[in-house]
GUSETI-440081 format. One record per residue (C-alpha): residue in three letters; x, z, y. Coordinates in steps of 0.1 Angstrom, whole numbers, plus 5000, padded with zeros to 4 digits. Layout:
<recs>
> ALA,X,Z,Y
...
</recs>
This chain:
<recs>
> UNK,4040,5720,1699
> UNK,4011,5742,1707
> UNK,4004,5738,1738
> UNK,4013,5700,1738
> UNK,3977,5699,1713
> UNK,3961,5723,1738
> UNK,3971,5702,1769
> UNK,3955,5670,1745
> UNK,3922,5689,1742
> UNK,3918,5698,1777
> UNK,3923,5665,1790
> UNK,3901,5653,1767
> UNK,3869,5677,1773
> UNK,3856,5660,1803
> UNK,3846,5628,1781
> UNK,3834,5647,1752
> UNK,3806,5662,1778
> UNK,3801,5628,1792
> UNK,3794,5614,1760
> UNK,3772,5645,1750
> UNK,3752,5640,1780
> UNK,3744,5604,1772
> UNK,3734,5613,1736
> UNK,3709,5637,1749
> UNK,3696,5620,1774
> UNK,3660,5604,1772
> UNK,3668,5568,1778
> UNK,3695,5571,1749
> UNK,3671,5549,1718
> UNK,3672,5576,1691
> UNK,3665,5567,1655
> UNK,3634,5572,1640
> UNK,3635,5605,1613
> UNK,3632,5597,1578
> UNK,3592,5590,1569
> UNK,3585,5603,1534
> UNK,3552,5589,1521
> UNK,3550,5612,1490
> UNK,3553,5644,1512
> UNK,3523,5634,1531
> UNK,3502,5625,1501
> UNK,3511,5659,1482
> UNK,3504,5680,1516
> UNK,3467,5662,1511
> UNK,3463,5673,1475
> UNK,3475,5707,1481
> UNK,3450,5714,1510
> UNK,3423,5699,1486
> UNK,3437,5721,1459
> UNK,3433,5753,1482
> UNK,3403,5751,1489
> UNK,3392,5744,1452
> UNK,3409,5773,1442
> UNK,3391,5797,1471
> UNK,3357,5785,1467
> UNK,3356,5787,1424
> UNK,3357,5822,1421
> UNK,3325,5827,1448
> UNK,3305,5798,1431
> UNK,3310,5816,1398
> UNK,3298,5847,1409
> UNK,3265,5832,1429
> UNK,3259,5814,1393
> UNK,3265,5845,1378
> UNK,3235,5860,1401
> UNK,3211,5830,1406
> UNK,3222,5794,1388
> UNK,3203,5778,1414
> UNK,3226,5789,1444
> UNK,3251,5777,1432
> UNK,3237,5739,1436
> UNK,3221,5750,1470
> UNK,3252,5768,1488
> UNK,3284,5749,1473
> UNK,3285,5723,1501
> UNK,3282,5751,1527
> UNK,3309,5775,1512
> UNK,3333,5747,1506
> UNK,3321,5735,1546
> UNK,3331,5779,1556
> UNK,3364,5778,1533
> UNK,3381,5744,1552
> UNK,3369,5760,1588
> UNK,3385,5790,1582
> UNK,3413,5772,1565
> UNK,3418,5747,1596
> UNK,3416,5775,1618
> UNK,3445,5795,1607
> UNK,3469,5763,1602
> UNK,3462,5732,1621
> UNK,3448,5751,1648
> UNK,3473,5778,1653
> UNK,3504,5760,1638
> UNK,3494,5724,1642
> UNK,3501,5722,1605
> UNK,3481,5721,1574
> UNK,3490,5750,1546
> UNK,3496,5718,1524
> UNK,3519,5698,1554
> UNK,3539,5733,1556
> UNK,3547,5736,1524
> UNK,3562,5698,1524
> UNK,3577,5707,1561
> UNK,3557,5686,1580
> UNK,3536,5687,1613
> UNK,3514,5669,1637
> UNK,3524,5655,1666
> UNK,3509,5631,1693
> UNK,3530,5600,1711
> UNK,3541,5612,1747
> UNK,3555,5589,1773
> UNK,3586,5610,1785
> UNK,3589,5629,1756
> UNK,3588,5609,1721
> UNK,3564,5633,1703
> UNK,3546,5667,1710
> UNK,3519,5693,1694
> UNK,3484,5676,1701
> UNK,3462,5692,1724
> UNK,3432,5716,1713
> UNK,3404,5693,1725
> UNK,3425,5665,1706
> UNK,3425,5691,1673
> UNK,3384,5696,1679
> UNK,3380,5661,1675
> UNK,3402,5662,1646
> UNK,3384,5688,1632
> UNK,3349,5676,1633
> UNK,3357,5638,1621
> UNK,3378,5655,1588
> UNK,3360,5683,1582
> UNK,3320,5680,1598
> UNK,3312,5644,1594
> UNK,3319,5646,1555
> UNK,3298,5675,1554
> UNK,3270,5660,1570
> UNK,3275,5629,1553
> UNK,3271,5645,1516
> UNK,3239,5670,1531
> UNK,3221,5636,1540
> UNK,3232,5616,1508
> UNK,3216,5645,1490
> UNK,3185,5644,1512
> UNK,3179,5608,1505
> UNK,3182,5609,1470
> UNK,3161,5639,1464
> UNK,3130,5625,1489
> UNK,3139,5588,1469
> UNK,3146,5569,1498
> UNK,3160,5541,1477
> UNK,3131,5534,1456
> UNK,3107,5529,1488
> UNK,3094,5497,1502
> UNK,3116,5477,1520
> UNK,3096,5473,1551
> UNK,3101,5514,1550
> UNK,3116,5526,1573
> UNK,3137,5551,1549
> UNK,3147,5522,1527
> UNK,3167,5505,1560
> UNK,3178,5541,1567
> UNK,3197,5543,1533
> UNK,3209,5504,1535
> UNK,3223,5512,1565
> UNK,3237,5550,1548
> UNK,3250,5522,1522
> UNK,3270,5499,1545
> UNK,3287,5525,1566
> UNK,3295,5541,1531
> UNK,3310,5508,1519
> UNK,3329,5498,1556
> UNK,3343,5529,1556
> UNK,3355,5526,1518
> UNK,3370,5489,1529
> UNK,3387,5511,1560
> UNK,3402,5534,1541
> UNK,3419,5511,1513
> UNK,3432,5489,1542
> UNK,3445,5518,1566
> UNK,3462,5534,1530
> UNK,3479,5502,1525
> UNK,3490,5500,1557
> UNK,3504,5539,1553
> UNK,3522,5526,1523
> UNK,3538,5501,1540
> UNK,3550,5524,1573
> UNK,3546,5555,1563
> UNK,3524,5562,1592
> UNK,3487,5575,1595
> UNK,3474,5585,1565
> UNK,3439,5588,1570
> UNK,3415,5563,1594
> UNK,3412,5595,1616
> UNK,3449,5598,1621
> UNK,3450,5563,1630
> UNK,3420,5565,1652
> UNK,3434,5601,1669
> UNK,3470,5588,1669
> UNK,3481,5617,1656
> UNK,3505,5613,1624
> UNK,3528,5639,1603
> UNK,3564,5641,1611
> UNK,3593,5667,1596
> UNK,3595,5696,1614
> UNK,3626,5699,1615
> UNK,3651,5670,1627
> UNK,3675,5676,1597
> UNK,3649,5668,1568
> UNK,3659,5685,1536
> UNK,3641,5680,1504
> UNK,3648,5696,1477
> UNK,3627,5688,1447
> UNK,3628,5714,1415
> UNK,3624,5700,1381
> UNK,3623,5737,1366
> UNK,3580,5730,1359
> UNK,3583,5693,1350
> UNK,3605,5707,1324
> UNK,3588,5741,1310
> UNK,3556,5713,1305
> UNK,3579,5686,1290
> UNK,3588,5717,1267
> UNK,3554,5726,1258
> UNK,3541,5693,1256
> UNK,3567,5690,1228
> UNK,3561,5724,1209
> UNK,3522,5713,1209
> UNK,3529,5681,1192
> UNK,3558,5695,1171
> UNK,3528,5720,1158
> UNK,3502,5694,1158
> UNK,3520,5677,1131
> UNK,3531,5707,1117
> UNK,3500,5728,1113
> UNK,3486,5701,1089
> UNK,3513,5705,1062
> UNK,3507,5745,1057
> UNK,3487,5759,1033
> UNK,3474,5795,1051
> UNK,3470,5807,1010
> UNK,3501,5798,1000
> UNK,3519,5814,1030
> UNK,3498,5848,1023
> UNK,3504,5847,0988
> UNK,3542,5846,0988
> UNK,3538,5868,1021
> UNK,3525,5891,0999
> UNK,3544,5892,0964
> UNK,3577,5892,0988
> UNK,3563,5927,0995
> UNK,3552,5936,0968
> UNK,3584,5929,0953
> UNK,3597,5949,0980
> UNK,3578,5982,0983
> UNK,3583,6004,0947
> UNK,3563,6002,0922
> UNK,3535,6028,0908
> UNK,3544,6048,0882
> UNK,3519,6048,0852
> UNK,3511,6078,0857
> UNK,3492,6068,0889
> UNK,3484,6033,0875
> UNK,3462,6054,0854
> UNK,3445,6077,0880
> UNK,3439,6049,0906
> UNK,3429,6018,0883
> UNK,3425,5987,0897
> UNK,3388,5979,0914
> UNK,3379,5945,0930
> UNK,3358,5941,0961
> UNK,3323,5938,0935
> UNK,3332,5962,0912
> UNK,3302,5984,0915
> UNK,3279,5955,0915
> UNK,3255,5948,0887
> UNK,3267,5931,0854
> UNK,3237,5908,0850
> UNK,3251,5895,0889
> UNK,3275,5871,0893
> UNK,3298,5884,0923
> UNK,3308,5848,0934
> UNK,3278,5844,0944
> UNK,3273,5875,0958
> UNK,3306,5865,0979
> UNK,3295,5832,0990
> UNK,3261,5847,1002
> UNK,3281,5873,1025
> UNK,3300,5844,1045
> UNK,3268,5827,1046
> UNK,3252,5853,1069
> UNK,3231,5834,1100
> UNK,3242,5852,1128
> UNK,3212,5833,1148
> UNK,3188,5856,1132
> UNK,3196,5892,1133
> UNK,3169,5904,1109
> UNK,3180,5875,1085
> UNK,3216,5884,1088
> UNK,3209,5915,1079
> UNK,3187,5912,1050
> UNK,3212,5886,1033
> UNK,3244,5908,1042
> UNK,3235,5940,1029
> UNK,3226,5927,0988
> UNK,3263,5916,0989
> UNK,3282,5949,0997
> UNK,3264,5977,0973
> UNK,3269,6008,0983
> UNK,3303,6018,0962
> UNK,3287,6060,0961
> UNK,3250,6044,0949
> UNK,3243,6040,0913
> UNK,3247,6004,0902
> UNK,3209,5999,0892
> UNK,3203,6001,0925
> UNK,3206,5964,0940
> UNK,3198,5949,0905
> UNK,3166,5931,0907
> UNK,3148,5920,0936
> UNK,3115,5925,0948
> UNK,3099,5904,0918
> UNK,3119,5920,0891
> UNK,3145,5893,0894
> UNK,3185,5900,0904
> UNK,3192,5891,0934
> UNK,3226,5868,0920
> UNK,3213,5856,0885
> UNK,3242,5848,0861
> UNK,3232,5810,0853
> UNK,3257,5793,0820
> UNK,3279,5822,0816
> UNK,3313,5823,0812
> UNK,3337,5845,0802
> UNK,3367,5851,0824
> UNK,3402,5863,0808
> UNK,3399,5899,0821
> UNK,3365,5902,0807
> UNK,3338,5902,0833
> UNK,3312,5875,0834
> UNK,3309,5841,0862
> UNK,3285,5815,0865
> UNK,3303,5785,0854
> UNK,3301,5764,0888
> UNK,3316,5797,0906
> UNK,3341,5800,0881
> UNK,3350,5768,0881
> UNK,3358,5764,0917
> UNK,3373,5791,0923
> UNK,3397,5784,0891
> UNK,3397,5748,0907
> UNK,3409,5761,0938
> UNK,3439,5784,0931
> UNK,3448,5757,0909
> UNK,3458,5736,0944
> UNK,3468,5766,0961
> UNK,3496,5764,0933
> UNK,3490,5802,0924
> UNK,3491,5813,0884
> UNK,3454,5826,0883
> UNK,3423,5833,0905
> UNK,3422,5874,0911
> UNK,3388,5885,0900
> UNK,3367,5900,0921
> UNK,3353,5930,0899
> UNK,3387,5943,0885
> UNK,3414,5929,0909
> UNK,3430,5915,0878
> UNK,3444,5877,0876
> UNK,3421,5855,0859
> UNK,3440,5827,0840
> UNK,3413,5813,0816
> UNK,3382,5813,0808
> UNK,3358,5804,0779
> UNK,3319,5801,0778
> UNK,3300,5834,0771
> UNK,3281,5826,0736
> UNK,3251,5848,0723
> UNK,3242,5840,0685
> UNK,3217,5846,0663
> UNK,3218,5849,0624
> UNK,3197,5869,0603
> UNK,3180,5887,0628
> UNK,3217,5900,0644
> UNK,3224,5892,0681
> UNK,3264,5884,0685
> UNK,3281,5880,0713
> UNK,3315,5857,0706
> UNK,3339,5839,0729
> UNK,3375,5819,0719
> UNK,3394,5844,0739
> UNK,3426,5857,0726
> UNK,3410,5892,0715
> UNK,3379,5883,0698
> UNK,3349,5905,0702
> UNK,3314,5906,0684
> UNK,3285,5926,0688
> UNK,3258,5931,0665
> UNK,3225,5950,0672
> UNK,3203,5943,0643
> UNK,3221,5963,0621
> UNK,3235,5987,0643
> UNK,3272,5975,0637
> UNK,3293,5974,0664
> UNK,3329,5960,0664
> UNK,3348,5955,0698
> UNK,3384,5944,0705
> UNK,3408,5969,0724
> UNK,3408,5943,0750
> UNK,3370,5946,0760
> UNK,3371,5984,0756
> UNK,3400,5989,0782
> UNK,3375,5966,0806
> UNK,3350,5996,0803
> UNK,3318,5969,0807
> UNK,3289,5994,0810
> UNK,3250,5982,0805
> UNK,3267,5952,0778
> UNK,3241,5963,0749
> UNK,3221,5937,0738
> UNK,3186,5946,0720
> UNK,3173,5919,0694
> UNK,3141,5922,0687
> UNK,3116,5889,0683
> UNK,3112,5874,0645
> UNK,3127,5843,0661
> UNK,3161,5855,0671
> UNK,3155,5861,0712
> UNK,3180,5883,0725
> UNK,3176,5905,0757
> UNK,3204,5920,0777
> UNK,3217,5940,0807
> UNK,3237,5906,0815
> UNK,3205,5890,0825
> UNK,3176,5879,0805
> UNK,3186,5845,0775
> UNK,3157,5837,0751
> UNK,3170,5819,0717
> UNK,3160,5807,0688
> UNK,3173,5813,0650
> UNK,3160,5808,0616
> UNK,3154,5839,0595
> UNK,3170,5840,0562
</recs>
């Protein structure tokens, strides 16, 4: 049975090389390869891509040395880059990095042949239409414009200079559009000086194989998606919030103090060691309203709002005209005991309320601040007292010398409070900031 198929295949060698021979034979008609458009137009943007990418980083560093060499030399490096880039690849490969990345290659008609290489006096041609003519082209568009060639006369000679710069620009735009819809339609001659050179881009390979990865389309479709995902995401957060439970989730985490140290390291806010007659609100808000344009400025308004925590505390009090540098203006009395203006207080009150937290955390004591109630001085019969509606009630009286002070405003430890009393018409002044008023004497 064997050799009856080996006798079969013998016999029939002879017309398998006569048909062989036909098939490679030049007058066989062969058909034409496969003619992909998009391959040609990426090769394009890659090469224009490469040399973007080459010349950047030396225009950056010219700006970085002289701003006005940069303007001067960019059309000359970007002229150096594509030379050098033509000479390695078209020249010595008859390829373009871009065109051998999408497998393609230049080639020339030939009579006996179909297709081969161009020539190097064909590729010097080449060369100088795509890469020296543009250059020279842009050089005298500049020139014109800068010597204002199309504001001159019109019997000027440079103002027919630049109408004729002006047509040739415009035919050559008209060209191009027809000889790229032409391209779209064949496939063939992508640019007017392949067309006018003959020379077009065919696969380099007869057996064309294209494989085209997704793998970036979809890492971007996936970032795309994450940036609009936090885009409308973002919005909905509230950053306090998140640190706030953030941070009683560890609290409730790490152990707690024992009293024992509770007492030896008592609680102190960021202002504690600023002056009682200062609100520390706005000492606050002054710190994050530092001018960073002016250094001496900055400086000046930063340092009044961080006392120095070894320093005594009369240090920073008053200002250079006896005044304090963050006046108290309509007291009011917060919860733990320390003294706001009433617009600070207010907003800051205001604003934990929206965070959706159970108190503002004072910035003297580091204790949570859930009310407060406005800081009263009174006058009657020659007695200053101090009141407010708080749940531990406190008075002072200095006419008499009769002091009586809630537990609760004793535990604060508020040093400089004393009040001293002494006009016929009941005006009161303190070490919470100077408040004149008036009483009747009895």
């Amino acid at each position: 049975m064997s050799s009856m198929w080996q006798q079969a295949w013998d016999a029939a060698q002879p017309r398998l090389q006569s048909i062989q021979d036909v098939l490679s034979s030049p007058a066989f008609p062969r058909p034409n390869p496969r003619i992909i458009r998009v391959g040609q137009l990426d090769a394009e943007l890659l090469d224009a891509e490469l040399v973007h990418i080459l010349t950047e980083p030396v225009l950056k560093a010219l700006g970085t040395v002289n701003a006005s060499m940069k303007a001067r030399f960019e059309p000359e490096l970007a002229l150096l880059v594509q030379l050098v880039l033509y000479r390695f690849s078209v020249w010595s490969s008859g390829a373009s990095y871009g065109a051998m990345l999408q497998g393609l290659r230049y080639s020339v008609p030939s009579p006996g042949l179909g297709s081969r290489p161009p020539r190097r006096r064909l590729l010097i041609i080449h060369g100088a239409l795509t890469i020296l003519v543009p250059y020279f082209r842009n050089r005298l568009h500049a020139f014109a414009l800068s010597h204002a060639w199309p504001d001159a006369p019109a019997s000027d000679t440079r103002r027919r200079a630049w109408a004729a710069l002006t047509s040739l620009e415009t035919a050559h735009g008209a060209f191009s559009l027809l000889n790229f819809v032409a391209f779209l339609w064949n496939g063939r001659y992508r640019t007017i000086v392949d067309r006018f050179l003959v020379m077009k881009l065919e696969p380099s390979q007869a057996l064309l194989k294209r494989d085209v990865s997704y793998e970036f389309m979809n890492r971007q479709m996936v970032w795309h998606a994450f940036t609009e995902f936090l885009l409308f995401l973002l919005p909905l957060i509230n950053p306090r919030s998140v640190a706030r439970r953030l941070t009683s989730t560890f609290a409730s985490i790490l152990p707690a103090p024992s009293p024992t140290q509770k007492i030896r390291a008592p609680k102190r806010g960021k202002y504690y060691s600023l002056s009682p007659d200062q609100c520390a609100i706005c000492a606050e808000n002054a710190s994050l309203n530092v001018n960073l344009g002016d250094a001496a400025g900055a400086l000046a308004s930063y340092t009044p709002a961080f006392p120095a925590l070894n320093s005594d505390v009369g240090d920073n009090d008053t200002e250079g005209d006896g005044e304090p540098p963050y006046p108290i203006t309509t007291p009011y009395l917060a919860s733990c005991g320390h003294i706001y203006c009433y617009a600070c207080l207010a907003e800051r009150m205001l604003r934990a309320a929206d965070d959706g937290s159970c108190g503002w955390t004072c910035l003297r004591c580091a204790e949570e601040v859930r009310s407060a109630d406005r800081y009263k001085l009174e006058s009657d019969s020659g007695n200053l007292q101090r009141s407010s509606t708080l749940g531990g009630t406190e008075q002072e009286s200095v006419g008499d010398g009769d002091r009586d002070r809630s537990d609760a405003e004793s535990s604060q430890g508020d040093e400089g409070s004393e009040f001293d009393f002494s006009s016929e018409f009941g005006s009161g002044t303190g070490s919470l900031g100077s408040y004149t008023f008036t009483g009747s004497e009895t």
